[in-house]
C-alpha positions as CSV (number, residue, x, y, z in Angstrom):
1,X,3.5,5.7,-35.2
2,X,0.4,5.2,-32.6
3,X,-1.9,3.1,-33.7
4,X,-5.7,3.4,-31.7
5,X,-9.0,1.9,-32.7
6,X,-12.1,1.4,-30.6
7,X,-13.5,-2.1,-29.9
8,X,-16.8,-2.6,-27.7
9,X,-16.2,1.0,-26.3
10,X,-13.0,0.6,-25.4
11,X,-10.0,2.4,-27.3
12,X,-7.3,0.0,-27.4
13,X,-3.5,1.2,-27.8
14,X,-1.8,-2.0,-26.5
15,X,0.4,-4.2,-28.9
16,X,-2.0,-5.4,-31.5
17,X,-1.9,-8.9,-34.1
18,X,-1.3,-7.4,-37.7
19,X,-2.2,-11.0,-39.2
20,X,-2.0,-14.6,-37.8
21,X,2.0,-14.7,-37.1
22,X,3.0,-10.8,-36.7
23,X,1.8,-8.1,-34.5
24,X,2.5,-4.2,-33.9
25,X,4.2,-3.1,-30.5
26,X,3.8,0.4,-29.8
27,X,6.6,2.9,-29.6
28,X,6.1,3.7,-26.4
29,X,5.2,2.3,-22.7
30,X,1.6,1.4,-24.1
31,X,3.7,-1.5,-25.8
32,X,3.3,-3.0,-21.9
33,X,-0.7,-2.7,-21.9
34,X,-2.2,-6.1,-21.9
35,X,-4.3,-7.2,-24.7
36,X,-7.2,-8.2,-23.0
37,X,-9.6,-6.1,-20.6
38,X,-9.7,-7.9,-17.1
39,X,-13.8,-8.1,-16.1
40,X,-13.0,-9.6,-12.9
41,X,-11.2,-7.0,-11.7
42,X,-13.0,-4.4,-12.7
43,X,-16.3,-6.1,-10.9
44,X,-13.9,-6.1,-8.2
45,X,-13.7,-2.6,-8.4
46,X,-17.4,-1.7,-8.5
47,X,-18.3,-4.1,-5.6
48,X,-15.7,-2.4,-3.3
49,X,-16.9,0.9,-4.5
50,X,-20.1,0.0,-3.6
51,X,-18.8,-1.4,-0.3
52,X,-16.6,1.7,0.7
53,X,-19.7,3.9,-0.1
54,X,-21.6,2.1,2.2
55,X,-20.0,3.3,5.1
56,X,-19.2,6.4,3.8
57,X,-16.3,8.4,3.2
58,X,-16.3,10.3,6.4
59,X,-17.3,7.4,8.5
60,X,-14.2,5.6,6.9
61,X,-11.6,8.7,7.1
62,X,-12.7,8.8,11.2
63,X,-12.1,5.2,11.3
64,X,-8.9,4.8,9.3
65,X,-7.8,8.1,11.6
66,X,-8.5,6.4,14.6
67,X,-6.7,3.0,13.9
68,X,-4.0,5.3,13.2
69,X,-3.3,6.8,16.1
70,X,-3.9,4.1,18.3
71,X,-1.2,2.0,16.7
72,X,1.2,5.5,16.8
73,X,0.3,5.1,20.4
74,X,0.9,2.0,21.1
75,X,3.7,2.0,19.4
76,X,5.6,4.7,21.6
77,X,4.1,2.9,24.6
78,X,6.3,0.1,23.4
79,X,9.4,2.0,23.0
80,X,9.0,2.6,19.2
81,X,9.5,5.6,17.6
82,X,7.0,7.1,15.1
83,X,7.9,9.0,12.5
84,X,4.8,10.4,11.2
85,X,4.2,14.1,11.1
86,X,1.9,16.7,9.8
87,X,-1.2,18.1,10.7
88,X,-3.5,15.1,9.8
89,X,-2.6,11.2,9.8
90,X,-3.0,9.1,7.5
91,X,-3.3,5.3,7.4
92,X,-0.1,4.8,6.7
93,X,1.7,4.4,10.1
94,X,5.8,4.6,10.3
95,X,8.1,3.7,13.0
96,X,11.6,2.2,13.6
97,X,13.4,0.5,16.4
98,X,17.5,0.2,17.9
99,X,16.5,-3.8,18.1
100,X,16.2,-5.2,14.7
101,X,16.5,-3.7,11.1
102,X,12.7,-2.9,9.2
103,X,13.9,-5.9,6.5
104,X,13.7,-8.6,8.8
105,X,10.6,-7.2,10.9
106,X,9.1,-7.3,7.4
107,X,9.9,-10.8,6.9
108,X,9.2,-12.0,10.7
109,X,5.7,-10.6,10.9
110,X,4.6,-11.8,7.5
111,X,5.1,-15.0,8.8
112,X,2.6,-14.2,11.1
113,X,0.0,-13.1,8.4
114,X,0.9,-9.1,9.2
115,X,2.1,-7.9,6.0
116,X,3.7,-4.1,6.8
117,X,6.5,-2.7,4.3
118,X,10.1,-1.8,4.9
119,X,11.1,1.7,3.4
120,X,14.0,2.8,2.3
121,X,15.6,6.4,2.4
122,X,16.3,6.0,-1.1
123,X,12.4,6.5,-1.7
124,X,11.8,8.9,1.1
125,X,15.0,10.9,1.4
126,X,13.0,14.2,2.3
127,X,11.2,13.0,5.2
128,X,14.2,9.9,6.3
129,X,17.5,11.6,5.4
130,X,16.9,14.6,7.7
131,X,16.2,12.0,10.6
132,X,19.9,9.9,9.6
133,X,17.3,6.6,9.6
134,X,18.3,4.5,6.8
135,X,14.7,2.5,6.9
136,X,11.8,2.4,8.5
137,X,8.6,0.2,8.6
138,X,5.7,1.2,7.4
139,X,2.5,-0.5,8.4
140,X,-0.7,0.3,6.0
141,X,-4.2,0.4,8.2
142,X,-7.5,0.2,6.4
143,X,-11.3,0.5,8.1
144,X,-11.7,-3.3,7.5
145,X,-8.9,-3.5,10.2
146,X,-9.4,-3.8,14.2
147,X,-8.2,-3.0,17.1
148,X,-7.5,-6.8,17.8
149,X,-4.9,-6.7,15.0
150,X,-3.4,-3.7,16.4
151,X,-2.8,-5.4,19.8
152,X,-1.3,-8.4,17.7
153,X,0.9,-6.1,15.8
154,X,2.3,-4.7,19.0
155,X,2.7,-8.2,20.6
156,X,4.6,-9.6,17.6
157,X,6.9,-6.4,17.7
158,X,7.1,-7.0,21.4
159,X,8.7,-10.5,21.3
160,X,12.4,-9.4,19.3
161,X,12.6,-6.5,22.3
């Protein structure tokens, strides 16, 4: 049984206190909603709403674009290979190198504040398996970003070579 009711606008289907030493978990994954409603983070929300729409969506699609295909550039001008493909990029940049495995570039550039992702083929087998790369890093560029960081990216990547 599902159990809903609406407090201060809000219909709430998380766990719920029965009386002062029992509470209902529901049957399903709502049992994992929190109980409480996080204002912070959803004044966070608004203000980067705000912020993104302040540029604009266009403006930030050419920027995020742009950033994007510099550091697919630079990459190959460093000896990496990119891995991205279709018709339009996205933010998301991946690459892989012969010279050290994506785990520990993960690890050895967030030591340096520069915070991309290794990627397994488990979670990409379509686009990795096809390839025979078993991982990949994956660096995540935003419009807030620069070319600045870009150029450190590359340098960082630069030193294991």
């Amino acid at each position: 049984m599902s159990i809903e009711w609406t407090r201060r606008g809000l219909t709430v289907t998380a766990p719920f206190w029965t009386d002062d030493d029992t509470y209902h978990l529901q049957p399903n994954a709502r049992r994992l909603e929190s109980f409480e409603v996080k204002m912070a983070t959803k004044v966070g929300l608004g203000v980067a709403i705000d912020y993104a729409l302040s540029w604009g969506i266009d403006a930030i699609v050419e920027r995020v674009t742009m950033l994007a295909s510099e550091l697919g550039e630079r990459l190959v001008e460093a000896g990496f290979k990119v891995l991205d493909g279709g018709e339009a990029r996205s933010g998301i940049v991946s690459f892989w190198s012969q010279h050290e495995d994506p785990e520990t570039t993960q690890e050895r550039l967030g030591v340096s504040r520069i915070n991309p992702v290794a990627i397994f083929s488990k979670s990409a087998r379509l686009d990795m398996d096809p390839l025979g790369i078993p991982s990949v890093v994956r660096a995540a560029l935003h419009y807030f970003n620069t070319s600045e960081e870009i150029t450190k990216l590359i340098g960082s990547l630069k030193e294991v070579r």
